[in-house]
C-alpha positions in Angstrom: 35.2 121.0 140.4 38.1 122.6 142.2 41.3 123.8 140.4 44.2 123.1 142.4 46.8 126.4 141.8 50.0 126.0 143.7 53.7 126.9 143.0 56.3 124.6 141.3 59.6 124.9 139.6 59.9 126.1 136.4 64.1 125.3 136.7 66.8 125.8 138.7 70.4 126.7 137.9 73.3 124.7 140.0 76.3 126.4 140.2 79.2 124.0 141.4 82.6 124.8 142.1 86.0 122.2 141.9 87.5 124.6 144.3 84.9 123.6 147.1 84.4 120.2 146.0 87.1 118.2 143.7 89.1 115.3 146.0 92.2 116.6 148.0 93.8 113.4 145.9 94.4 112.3 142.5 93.8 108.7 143.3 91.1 106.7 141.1 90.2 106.6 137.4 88.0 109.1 137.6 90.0 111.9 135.6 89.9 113.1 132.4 93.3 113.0 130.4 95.7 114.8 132.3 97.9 116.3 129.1 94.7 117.6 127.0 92.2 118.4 130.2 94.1 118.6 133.6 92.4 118.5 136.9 89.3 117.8 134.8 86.9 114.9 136.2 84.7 112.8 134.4 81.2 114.3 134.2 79.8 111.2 136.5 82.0 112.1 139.4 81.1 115.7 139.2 77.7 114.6 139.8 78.6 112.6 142.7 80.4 115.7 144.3 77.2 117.6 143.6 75.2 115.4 144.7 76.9 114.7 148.2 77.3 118.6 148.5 73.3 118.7 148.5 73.4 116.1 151.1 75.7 117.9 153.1 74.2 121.1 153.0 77.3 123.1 153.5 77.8 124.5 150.6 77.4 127.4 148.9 78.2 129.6 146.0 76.4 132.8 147.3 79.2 133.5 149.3 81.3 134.0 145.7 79.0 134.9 143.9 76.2 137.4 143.5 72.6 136.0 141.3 70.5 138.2 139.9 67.6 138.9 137.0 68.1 141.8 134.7 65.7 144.6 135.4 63.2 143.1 132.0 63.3 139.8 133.2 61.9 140.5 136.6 59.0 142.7 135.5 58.5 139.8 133.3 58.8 137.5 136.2 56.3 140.0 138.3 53.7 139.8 135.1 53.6 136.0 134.9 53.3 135.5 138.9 56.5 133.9 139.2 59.4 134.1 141.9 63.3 134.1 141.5 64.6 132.2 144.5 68.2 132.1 145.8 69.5 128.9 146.9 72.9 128.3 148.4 73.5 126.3 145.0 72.3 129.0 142.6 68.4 129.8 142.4 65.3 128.4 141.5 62.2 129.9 139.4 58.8 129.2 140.6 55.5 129.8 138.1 52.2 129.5 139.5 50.9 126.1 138.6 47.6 123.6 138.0 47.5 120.7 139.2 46.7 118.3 136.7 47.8 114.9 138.0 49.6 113.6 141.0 52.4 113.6 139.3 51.7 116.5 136.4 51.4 120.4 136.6 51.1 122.7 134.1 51.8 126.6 134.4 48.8 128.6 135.3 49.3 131.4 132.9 50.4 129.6 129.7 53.0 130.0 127.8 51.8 131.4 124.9 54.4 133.6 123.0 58.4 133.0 122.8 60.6 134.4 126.0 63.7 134.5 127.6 64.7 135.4 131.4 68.3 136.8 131.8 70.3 136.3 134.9 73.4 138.0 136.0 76.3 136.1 137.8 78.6 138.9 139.8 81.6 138.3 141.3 81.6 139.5 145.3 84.5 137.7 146.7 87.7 139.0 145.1 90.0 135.7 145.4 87.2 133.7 143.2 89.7 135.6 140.3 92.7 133.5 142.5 91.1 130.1 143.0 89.1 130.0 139.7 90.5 128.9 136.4 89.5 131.8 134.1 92.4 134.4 132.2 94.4 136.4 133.7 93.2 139.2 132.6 89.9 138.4 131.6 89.4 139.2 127.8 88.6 143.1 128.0 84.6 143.9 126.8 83.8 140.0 127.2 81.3 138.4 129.6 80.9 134.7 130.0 77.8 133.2 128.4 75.6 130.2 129.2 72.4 129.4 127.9 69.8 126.2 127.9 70.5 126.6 123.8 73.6 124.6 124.6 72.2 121.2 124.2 75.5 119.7 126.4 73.8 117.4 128.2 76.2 114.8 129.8 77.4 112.4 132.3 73.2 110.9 133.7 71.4 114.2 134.1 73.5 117.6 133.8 72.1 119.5 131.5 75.1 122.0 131.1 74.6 125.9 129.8 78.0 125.8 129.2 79.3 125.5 125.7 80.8 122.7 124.3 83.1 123.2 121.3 82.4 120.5 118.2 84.8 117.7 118.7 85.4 118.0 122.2 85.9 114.3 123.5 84.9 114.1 126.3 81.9 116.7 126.2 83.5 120.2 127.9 81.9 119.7 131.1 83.7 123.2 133.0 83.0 126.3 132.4 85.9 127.5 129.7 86.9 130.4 127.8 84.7 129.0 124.7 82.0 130.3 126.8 83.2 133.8 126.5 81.6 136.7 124.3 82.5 139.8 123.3 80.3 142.8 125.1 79.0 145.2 122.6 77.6 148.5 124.5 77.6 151.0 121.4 76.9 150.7 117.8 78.8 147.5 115.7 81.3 148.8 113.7 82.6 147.0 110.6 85.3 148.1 108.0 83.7 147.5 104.3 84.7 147.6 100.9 81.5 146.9 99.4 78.3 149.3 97.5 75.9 147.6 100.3 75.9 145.5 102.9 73.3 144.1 104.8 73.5 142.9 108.4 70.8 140.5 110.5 71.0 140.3 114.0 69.4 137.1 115.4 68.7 135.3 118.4 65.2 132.9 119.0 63.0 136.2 120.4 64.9 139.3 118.5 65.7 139.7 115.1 66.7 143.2 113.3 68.2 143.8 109.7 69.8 147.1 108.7 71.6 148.3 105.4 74.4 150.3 104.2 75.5 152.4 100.9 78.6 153.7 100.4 77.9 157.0 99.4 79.3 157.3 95.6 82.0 159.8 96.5 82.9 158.1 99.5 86.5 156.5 100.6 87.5 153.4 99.7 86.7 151.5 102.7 83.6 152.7 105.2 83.1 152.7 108.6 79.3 151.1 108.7 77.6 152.0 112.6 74.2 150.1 112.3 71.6 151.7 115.2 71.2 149.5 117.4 69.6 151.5 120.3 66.3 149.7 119.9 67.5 146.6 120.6 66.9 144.4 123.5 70.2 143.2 125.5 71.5 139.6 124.9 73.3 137.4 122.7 73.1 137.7 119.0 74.6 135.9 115.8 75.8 138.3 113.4 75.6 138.0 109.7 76.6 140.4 106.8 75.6 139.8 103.4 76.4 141.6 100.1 73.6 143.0 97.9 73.2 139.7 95.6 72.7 138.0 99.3 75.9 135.8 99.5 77.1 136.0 103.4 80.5 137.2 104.0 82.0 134.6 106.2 84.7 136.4 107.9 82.1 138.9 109.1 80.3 136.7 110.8 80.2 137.0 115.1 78.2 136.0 117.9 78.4 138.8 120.3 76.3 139.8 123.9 74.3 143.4 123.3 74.0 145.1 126.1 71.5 147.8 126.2 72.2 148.9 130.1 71.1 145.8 131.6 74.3 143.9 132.4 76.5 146.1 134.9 80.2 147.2 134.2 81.1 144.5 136.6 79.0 141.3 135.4 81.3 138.6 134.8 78.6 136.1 133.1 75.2 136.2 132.0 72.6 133.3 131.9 70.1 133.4 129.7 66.7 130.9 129.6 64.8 130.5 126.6 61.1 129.1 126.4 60.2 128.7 122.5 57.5 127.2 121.6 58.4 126.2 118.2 61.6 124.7 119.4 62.6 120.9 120.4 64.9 121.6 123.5 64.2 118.6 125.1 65.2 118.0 128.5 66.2 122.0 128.3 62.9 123.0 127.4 60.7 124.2 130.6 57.5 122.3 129.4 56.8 119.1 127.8 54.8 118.3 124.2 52.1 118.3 126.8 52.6 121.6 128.3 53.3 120.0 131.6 56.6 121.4 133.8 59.4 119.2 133.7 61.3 121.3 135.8 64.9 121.2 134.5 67.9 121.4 136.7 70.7 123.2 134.6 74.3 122.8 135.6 77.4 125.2 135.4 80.8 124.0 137.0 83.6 126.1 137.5 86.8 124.8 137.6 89.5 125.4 140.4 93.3 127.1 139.2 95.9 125.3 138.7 99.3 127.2 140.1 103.0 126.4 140.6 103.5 126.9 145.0 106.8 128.9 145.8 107.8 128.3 149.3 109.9 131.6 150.0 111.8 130.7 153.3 114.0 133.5 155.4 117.0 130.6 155.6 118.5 128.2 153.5 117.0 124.6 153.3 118.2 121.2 153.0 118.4 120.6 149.0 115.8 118.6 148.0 115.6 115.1 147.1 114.5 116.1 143.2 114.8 112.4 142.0 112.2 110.8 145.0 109.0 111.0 143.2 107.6 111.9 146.2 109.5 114.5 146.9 106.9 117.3 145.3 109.2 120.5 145.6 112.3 121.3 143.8 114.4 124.4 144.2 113.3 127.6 141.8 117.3 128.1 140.9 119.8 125.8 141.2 121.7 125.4 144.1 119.3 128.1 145.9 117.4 126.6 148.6 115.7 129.6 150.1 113.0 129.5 147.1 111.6 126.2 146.4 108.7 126.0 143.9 106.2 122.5 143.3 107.8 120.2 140.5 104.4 120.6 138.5 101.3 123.0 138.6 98.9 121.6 141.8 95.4 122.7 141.9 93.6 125.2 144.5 91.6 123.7 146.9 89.7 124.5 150.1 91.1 121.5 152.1 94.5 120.2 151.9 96.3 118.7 149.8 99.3 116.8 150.6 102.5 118.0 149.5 106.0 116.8 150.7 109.4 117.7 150.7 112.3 115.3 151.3 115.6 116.1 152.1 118.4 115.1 149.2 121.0 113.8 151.9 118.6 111.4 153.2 116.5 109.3 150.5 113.6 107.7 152.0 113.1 109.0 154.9 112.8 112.9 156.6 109.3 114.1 155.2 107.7 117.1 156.1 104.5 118.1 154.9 104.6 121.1 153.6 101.2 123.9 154.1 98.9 124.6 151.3 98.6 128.2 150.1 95.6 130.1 150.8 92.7 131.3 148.1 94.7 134.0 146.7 96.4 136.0 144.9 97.8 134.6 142.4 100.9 135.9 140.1 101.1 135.4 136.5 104.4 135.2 135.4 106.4 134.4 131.9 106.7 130.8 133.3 103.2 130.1 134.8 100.6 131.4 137.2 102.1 130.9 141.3 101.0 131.0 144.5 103.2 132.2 147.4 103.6 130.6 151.2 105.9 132.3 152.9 107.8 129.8 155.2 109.4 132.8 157.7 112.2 131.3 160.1 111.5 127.4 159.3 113.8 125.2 159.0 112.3 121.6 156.9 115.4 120.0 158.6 114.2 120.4 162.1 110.4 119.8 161.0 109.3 116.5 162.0 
């Protein structure tokens, strides 16, 4: 009897972006409230995007961004015969498999103890800062965290890594600053007013106590730096108890150790747990029978949302500000050389129609106005903007 050893997927991360994909139009009913979750649509039409994108073929989010294991997980990956891919939506493990059925694989080397791979997202085109909605700055010593822990599945089939905060209605379905953790790269330390303290650092594959006394002669309050130079990079809740074991809540954190594996630049990290002791369900990478189920995981970034100043050289005709159509209002009153949109628009790669009509001439005399480009952007007291600059044009002698 033959054994049949081939590769297939363990899983595959999809990283989408609104900027590339979301409709040039607001039109439909496929939005989430626009108040509490602007430009934010419904988790079934993102799929449809994604899923025409894959037909398509033209997209692609290596052009933004850059994928990559962490040094441990791909001698990991090297041990257990399996390949990290790069696809033009993200990347794709492969594990050597046995063919157990037509329809049924199992991995060739089992999985046998508890792991996690660890994948870090780059940024290498400067305007995805621009075009993405994310802070301005980004919270110092943070990276963005996403994990098949997250147990968001939503809309048919995504099964998001991307957190989504208890009571969310509807289910966060972008990437969001929830997602964010701090980035610890030297010793936790805690201010304490206790005889002893102990911490536990915990995650599904690492766990690590340590303990502190507050020498008798010591000050009032201690500065408590736990070693931590054993311990593997990655996310971590943080717990402090006293010495009779009752937690202390307010020193509780989750936070993303980093022993030297995530660079200075990272701006996210995915990581990909297989426990074997755990129900993750359609996260998990085998089934109660061992076999692959090859998830797809999902991660969608959503597009900025900016005010567009239109700095011209000459005055313009004042706009018509009461002609709902009219998108474009002056920046200060009675100045026409400056006109900004009447509310935020959102960043796209295609255009988006925006019009200006003259005051003096209700209902008729649009011109279309341009689009500005990726970036930058400009934060400012009164909102984020992006600039066109208009030169010698004169809207009344645009057709």
């Amino acid at each position: 009897m033959s054994i049949h050893i081939t590769y297939r997927p363990l899983c595959s991360a999809q990283i989408w972006h609104a900027y590339y994909l979301h409709p040039a139009e607001d039109e439909g009913q496929d939005w989430i409230d626009p108040v509490a979750r602007p430009n934010a649509l419904q988790t079934l039409a993102l799929e449809g995007l994604s899923a025409a994108a894959l037909n398509a073929g033209a997209y692609s989010i290596l052009n933004d961004l850059r994928l990559t294991p962490t040094v441990p997980t791909a001698a990991f990956l090297q041990r257990m015969k399996m390949i990290f891919k790069p696809q033009n939506t993200g990347f794709t493990i492969l594990a050597r498999a046995q063919k157990d059925s037509p329809v049924s694989y199992r991995p060739f080397i089992p999985f046998d103890q508890d792991f996690k791979l660890s994948f870090i997202i780059q940024a290498k085109n400067s305007n995805f800062f621009s075009f993405t909605a994310i802070d301005m700055p980004i919270r110092p010593r943070s990276v963005y965290y996403f994990s098949n822990l997250a147990q968001n599945k939503n809309g048919e089939h995504s099964l998001l890594l991307n957190a989504n905060p208890p009571g969310a209605e509807p289910p966060q379905n972008y990437i969001s600053a929830n997602d964010l953790l701090p980035l610890k790269t030297r010793n936790i330390s805690m201010d304490i007013d206790l005889p002893k303290v102990r911490l536990v650092f915990n995650n599904p594959v690492h766990q690590f106590e340590t303990s502190f006394e507050k020498p008798p002669a010591g000050a009032e309050t201690g500065i408590f730096d736990p070693p931590m130079s054993h311990l593997p990079s990655g996310w971590y809740e943080v717990k402090a108890f006293t010495d009779t074991g009752i937690e202390i809540i307010e020193f509780r954190q989750n936070i993303y150790w980093n022993q030297g594996d995530i660079p200075p630049d990272a701006l996210g990290v995915i990581e990909l747990y297989h426990l074997n002791g755990a129900n993750l369900e359609a996260y998990a990478f085998q089934d109660s029978n061992n076999h692959l189920q090859s998830p797809i995981y999902t991660l969608w970034w959503q597009n900025r949302s900016t005010y567009w100043r239109y700095l011209f050289n000459k005055e313009q005709p004042a706009p018509d500000t009461g002609n709902e159509n009219c998108h474009v209002k002056p920046e200060s009153p009675n100045e026409n050389k400056r006109l900004i949109s009447k509310e935020p628009q959102p960043l796209l790669s295609r255009y988006r129609k925006i019009s200006f009509y003259p005051a003096n001439s209700p209902g008729s005399g649009e011109s279309r106005l341009p689009n500005p480009g990726p970036g930058p952007v400009y934060p400012e007291e009164t909102g984020v903007y992006s600039e066109i600059y208009m030169g010698d044009t004169q809207l009344d002698k645009v057709n």
